[in-house]
C-alpha positions in Angstrom: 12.8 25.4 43.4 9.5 25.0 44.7 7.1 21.6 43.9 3.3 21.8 43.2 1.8 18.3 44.0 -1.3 16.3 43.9 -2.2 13.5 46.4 -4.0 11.2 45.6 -4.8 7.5 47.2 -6.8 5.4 45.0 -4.8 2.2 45.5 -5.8 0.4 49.0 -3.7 -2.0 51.1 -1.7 -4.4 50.5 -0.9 -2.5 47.0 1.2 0.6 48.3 -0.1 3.8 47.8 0.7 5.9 45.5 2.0 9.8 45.7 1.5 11.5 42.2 3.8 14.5 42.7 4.3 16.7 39.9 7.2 17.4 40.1 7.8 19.2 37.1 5.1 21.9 37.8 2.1 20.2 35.9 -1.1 18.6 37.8 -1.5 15.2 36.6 -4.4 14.5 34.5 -5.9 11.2 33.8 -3.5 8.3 33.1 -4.6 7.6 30.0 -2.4 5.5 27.0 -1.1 7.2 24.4 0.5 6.0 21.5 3.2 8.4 21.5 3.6 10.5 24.3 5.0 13.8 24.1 8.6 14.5 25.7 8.2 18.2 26.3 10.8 20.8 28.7 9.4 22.4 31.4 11.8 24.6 33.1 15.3 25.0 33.8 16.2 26.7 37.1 19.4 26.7 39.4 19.7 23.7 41.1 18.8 23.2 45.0 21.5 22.4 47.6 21.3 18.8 49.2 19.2 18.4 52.7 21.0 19.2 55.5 20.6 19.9 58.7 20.8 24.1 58.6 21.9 26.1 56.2 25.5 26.1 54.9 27.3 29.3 53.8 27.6 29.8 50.7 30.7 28.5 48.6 33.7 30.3 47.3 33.3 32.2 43.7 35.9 30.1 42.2 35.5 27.2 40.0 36.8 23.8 40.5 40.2 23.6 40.0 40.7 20.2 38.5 38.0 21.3 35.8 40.8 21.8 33.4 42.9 19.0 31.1 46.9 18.7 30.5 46.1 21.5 27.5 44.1 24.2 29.4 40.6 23.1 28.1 37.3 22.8 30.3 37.1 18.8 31.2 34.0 17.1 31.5 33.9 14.3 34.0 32.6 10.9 32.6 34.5 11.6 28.8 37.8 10.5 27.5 39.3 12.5 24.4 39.6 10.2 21.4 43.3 9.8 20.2 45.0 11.9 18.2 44.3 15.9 19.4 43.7 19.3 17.4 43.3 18.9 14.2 43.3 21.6 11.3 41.0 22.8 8.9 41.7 23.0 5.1 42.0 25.8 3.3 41.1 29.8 5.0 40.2 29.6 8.3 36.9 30.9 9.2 35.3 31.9 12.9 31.8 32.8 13.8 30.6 35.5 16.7 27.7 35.1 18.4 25.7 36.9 21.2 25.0 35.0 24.6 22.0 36.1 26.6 23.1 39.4 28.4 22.3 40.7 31.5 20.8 44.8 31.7 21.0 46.4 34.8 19.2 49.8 33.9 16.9 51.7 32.0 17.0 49.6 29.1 16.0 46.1 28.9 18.7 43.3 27.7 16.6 42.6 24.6 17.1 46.1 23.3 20.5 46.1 24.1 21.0 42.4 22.2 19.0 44.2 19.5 21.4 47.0 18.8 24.5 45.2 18.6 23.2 42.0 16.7 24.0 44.0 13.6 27.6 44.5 14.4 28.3 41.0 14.7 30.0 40.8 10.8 32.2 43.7 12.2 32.8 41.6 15.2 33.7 38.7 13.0 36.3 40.6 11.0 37.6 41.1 14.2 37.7 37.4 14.9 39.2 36.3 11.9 42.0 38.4 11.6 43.0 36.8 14.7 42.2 33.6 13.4 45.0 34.0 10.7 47.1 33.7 13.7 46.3 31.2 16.3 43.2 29.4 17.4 41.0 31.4 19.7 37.9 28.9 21.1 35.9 31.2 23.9 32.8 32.8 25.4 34.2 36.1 26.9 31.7 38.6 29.4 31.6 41.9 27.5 30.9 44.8 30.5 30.1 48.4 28.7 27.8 51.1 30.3 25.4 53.0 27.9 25.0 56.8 28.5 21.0 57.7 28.5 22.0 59.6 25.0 22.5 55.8 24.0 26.5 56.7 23.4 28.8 53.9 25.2 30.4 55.3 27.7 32.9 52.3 28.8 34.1 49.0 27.4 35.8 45.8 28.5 36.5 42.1 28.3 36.4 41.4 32.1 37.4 37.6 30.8 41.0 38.3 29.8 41.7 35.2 27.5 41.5 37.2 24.7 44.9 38.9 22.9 45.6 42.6 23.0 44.4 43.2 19.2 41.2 41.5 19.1 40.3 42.8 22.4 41.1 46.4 21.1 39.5 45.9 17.5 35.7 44.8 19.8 36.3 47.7 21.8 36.1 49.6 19.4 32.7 47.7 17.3 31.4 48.0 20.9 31.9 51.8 21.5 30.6 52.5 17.8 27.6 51.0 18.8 24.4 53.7 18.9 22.1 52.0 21.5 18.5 53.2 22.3 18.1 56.6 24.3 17.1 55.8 28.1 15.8 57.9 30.7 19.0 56.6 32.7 22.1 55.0 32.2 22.3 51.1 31.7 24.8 48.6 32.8 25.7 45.3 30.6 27.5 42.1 30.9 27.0 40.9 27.3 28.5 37.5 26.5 30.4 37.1 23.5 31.1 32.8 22.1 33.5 33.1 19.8 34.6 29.5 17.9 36.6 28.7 15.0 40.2 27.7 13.9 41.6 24.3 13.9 38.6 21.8 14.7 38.3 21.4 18.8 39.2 18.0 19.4 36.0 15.3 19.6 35.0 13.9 22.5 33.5 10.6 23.1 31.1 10.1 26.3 31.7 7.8 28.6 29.3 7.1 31.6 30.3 3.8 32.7 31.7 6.0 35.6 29.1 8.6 35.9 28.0 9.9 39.2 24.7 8.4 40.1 21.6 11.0 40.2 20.3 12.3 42.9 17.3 15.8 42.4 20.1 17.9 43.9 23.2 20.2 43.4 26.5 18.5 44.4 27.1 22.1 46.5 25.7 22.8 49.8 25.7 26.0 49.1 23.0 28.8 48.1 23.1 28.8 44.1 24.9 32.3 43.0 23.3 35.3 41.9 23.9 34.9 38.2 21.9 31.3 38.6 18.4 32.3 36.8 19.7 33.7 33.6 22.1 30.6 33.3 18.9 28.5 34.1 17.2 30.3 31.1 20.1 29.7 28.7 20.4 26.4 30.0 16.4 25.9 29.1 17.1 27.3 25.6 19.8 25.1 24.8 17.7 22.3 26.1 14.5 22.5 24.1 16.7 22.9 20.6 18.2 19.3 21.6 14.6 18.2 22.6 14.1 16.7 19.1 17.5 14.6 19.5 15.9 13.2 23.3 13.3 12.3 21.5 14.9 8.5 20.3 15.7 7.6 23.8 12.3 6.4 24.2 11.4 5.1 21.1 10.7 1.5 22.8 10.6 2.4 26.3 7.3 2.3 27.7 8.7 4.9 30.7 6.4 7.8 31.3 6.8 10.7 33.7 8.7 13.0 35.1 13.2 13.5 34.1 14.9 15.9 36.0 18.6 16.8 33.8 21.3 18.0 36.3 23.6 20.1 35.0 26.9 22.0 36.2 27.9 24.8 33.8 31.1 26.2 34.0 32.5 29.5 33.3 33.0 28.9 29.5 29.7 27.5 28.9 30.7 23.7 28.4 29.5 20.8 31.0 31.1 20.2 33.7 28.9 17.4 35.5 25.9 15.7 34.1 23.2 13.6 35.4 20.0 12.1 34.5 17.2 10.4 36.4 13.6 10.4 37.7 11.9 8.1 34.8 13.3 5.2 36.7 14.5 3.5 33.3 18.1 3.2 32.9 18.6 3.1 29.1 16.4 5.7 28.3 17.9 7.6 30.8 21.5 6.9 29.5 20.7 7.9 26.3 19.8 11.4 27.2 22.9 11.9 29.2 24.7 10.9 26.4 22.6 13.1 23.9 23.3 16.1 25.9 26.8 15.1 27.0 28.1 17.8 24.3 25.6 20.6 25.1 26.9 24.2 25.3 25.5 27.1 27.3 26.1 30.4 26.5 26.3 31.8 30.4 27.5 35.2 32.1 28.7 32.5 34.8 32.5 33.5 36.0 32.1 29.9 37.9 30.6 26.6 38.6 26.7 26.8 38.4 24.5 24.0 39.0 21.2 23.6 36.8 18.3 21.2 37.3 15.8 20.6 34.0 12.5 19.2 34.5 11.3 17.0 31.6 8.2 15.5 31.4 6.9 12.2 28.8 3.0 12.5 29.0 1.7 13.5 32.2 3.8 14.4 34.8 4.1 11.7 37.7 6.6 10.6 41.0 10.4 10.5 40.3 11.0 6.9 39.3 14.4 5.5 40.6 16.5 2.7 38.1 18.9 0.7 40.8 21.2 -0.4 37.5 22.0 3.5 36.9 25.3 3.3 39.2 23.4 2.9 42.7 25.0 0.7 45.6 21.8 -1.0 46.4 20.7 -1.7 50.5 17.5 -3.8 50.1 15.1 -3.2 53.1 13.0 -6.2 53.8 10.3 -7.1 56.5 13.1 -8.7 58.7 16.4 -7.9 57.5 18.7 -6.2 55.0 20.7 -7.0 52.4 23.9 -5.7 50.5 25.4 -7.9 48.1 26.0 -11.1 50.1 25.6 -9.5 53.4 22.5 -9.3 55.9 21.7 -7.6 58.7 18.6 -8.9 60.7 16.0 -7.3 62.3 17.4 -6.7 66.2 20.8 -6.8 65.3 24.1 -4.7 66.6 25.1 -1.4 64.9 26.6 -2.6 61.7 30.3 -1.7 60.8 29.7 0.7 57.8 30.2 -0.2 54.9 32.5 1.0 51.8 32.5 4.2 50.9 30.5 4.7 48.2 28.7 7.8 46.0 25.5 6.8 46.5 23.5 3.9 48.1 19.7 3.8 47.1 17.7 2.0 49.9 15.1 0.0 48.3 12.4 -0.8 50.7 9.6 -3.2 50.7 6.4 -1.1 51.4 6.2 -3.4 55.1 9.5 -2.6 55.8 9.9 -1.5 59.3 11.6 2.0 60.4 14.1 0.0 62.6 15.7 -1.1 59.5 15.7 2.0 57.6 17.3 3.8 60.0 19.6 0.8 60.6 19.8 1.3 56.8 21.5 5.0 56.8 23.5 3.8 59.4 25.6 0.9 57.0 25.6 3.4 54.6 26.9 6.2 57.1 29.9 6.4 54.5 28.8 7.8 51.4 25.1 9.6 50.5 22.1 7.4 50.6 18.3 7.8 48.8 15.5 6.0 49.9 12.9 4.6 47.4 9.6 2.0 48.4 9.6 -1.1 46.0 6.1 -1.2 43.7 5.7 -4.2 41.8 6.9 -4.6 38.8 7.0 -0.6 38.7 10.7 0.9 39.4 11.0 1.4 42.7 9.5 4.8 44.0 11.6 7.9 45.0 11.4 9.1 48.8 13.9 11.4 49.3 17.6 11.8 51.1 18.3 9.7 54.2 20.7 11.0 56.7 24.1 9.3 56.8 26.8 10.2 58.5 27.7 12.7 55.7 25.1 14.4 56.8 26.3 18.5 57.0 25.4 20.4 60.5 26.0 24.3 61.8 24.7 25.1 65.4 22.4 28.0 64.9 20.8 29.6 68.1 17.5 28.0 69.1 16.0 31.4 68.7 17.5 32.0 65.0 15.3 29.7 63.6 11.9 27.3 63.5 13.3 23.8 63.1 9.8 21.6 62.0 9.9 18.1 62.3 7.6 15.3 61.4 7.6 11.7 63.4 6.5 8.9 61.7 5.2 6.5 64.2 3.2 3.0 63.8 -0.4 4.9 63.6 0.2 8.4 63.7 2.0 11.8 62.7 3.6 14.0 65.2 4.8 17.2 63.7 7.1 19.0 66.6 7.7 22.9 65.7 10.1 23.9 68.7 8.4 23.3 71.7 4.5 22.6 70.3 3.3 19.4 69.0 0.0 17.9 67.1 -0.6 14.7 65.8 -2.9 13.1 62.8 -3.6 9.7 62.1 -1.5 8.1 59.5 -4.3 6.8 57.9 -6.6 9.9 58.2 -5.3 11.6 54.5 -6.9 14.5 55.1 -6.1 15.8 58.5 -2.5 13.9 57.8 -2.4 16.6 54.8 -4.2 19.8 56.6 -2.0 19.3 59.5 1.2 19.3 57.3 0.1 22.6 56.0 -0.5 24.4 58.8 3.7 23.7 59.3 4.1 25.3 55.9 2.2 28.1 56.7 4.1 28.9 59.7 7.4 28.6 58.0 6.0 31.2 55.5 4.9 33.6 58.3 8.7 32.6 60.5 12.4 31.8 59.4 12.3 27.7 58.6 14.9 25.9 58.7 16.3 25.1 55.0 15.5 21.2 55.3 12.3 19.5 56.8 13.4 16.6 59.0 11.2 13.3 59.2 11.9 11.0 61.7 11.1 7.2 61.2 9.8 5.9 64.2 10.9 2.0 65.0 7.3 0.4 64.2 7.1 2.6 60.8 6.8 1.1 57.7 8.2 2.3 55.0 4.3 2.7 53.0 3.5 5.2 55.6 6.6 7.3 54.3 4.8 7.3 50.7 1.6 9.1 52.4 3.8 11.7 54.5 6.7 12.7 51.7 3.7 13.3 49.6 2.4 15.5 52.3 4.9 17.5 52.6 5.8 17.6 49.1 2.2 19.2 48.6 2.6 21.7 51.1 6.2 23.4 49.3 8.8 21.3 51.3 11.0 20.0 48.5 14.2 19.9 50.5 13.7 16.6 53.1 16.0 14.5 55.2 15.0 11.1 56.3 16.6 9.5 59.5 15.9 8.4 63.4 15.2 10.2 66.6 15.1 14.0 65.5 13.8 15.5 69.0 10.6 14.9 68.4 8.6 12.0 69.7 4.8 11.5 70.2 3.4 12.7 73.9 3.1 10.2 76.6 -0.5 8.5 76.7 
């Protein structure tokens, strides 16, 4: 997913400046007041893997295998069943069929296809609720048929296989009854088919007091599958019908901005992980993960796929980060840092790490030196750590990923591949691509901005590595940071990994 941003620097020393980054896609427009700013969708795509040093292959097809509960069902992390289990429904039993969004690989487009067999679905009912009479069927099941150009189906199959022998046969046959459109060619379609009904699925209550804390990225380092965009658009649609529900989350929250929703969908359709961040207010931001804790996407997906929904309230502005929304919080000061009881001072030994955690956020005073950020990533070597600059009374303002010792690495050949890197130094930026090197003044915006660019366009012209590396320099401070992310957010790098010596240092005066 690619970021269009804004700089803009209206705010002078010793106030930090700001970065207005849309990260949603929008330009920001004036910041205006409004009485009731509108929370509107902007997209759902797959989700990007984590930074990380070079590119990781891409993980197995399979899905998780502790997705599952003691009866078979998809679990969702972060929910407990309430007690009891499946209950029954009075009187006859009665299903429902509906069509997920299918995929078309051929001379006719999915809509046509949806179009022709949308008024087979009280056939494909009767199918449904004979077997209802039976037993309790819950699923959404990938219909694969090929349609001749005449329009006639040729094949049919449920390549899901949880369905029984009769029901399976009685679709096969709606399906192959179908007339579809006449095509120049012949079509293939994976049509998803949600079927729900019987005995009343067991309720689940949400509980987050255990949620993992967010972070803009997929949990997988690998490459998002094939079949990512068209869950991406089912995830938007389901979404923007639960917009109206989100909606209360804010209703005395003065957060504005930018909400990024990730989402892991798993084969059936049902959550599997869920996140919510970027406002940088922790009720509000609660709420929605609960309000969407239930959601249901009707996906081709035979495994895990990650999702990332941009939401915006009013204009869209930097990620926000909330410290309370399950973060274990390094504070970065002028001379020291601080975790819970503990300090570290400025010139101290490397520190022991410290517990293993999900996440640490590093929240830095804007005269915070590089030293002890670096020093920062270091304690938190154990677990995954985010960086954000403190802003007044603001929530503190989201940098990016630092790199602990979790960081993932793969040797690629120095030829393979152009590995940019930016070093942030006490007055200036030195951006290293291999073996060349130029420099801007830190506090020069615009050559600091044009010379970020230039990187961008050379890793549009060459193969980039898949993460741009900035390296803190010692006398740093962490409000130079503000001014470089931005930078490179503006110029397309979305994907960047904060840390120490990277190779590249300024040239000896």
């Amino acid at each position: 997913m690619r970021y269009r941003a804004v700089v803009h620097f209206a705010i002078v020393r010793p106030t930090i400046a700001l970065v207005t980054l849309a990260a949603c896609g929008g330009v920001p427009g004036p910041d205006t007041p409004r009485a009731r700013p509108e929370l509107r969708l902007v997209q759902c795509a797959p989700a990007t893997p984590p930074p990380q040093l070079e590119t990781i292959a891409e993980p197995a097809d399979d899905a998780d295998g502790d997705l599952e509960d003691s009866e078979g069902r998809p679990r969702v992390p972060g929910t407990r069943p309430r007690p009891g289990g499946w209950g029954t429904l009075g009187g006859r039993r009665q299903g429902t069929v509906s069509l997920g969004t299918p995929t078309a690989t051929g001379a006719l487009a999915a809509a046509r296809v949806a179009d022709a067999l949308r008024p087979r679905l009280g056939e494909l009912k009767a199918c449904y609720d004979r077997e209802l009479a039976r037993a309790a069927t819950r699923a959404v099941v990938q219909w694969r048929f090929a349609i001749a150009p005449t329009g006639r189906v040729l094949r049919s199959m449920d390549t899901s296989h949880v369905l029984g022998a009769e029901l399976s046969a009685c679709i096969t046959r709606v399906v192959q009854a179908t007339q579809f459109p006449a095509a120049p060619s012949s079509t293939e379609v994976v049509m998803p088919l949600v079927f729900e009904g019987g005995p009343a699925r067991r309720e689940v209550e949400p509980d987050l007091s255990d949620a993992v804390a967010w972070t803009p990225f997929a949990v997988d380092l690998g490459r998002p599958p094939a079949v990512a965009a068209v869950v991406g658009r089912a995830a938007e649609a389901a979404v923007r019908r639960q917009l109206p529900a989100l909606e209360p989350c804010f209703g005395a929250s003065a957060a504005m901005g930018s909400l990024r929703v990730m989402l892991r969908v798993n084969a059936v359709g049902e959550l599997a992980g869920l996140r919510v961040g970027g406002i940088g207010d922790a009720a509000s931001e609660r709420c929605v993960a609960l309000a969407l804790a239930k959601l249901t996407v009707v996906t081709p997906a035979t495994s895990l796929v990650e999702v990332a929904c941009d939401l915006a309230r009013g204009d869209a502005r930097p990620w926000r980060v909330a410290p309370a929304s399950g973060y274990d919080v390094i504070e970065a000061r002028a001379t020291q840092l601080r975790h819970g009881e503990m300090t570290l001072p400025l010139g101290s030994e490397a520190p022991e790490p410290l517990p293993d955690a999900a996440t640490y956020l590093v929240v830095a005073q804007p005269d915070a030196p590089g030293r002890l950020l670096v020093r920062a990533f270091e304690w938190a070597s154990a677990g995954t750590a985010l960086l954000a600059v403190a802003d007044g009374a603001a929530p503190p303002l989201y940098l990016g990923v630092g790199s602990t010792g979790n960081a993932e690495v793969e040797e690629l050949d120095e030829g393979d591949v152009v590995r940019p890197v930016l070093h942030v130094g006490a007055k200036a930026l030195t951006v290293c691509v291999n073996r060349a090197t130029q420099q801007a003044r830190l506090r020069d915006a615009r050559a600091l901005g044009a010379l970020v660019q230039r990187v961008a366009s050379k890793c549009r012209a060459l193969r980039c590595a898949s993460t741009l590396q900035i390296a803190i320099g010692d006398e740093a401070r962490a409000r130079d940071l503000v001014e470089v992310v931005g930078a490179a957010r503006s110029a397309g790098f979305d994907r960047v990994l904060l840390g120490g010596d990277a190779g590249c240092m300024p040239p000896k005066e």
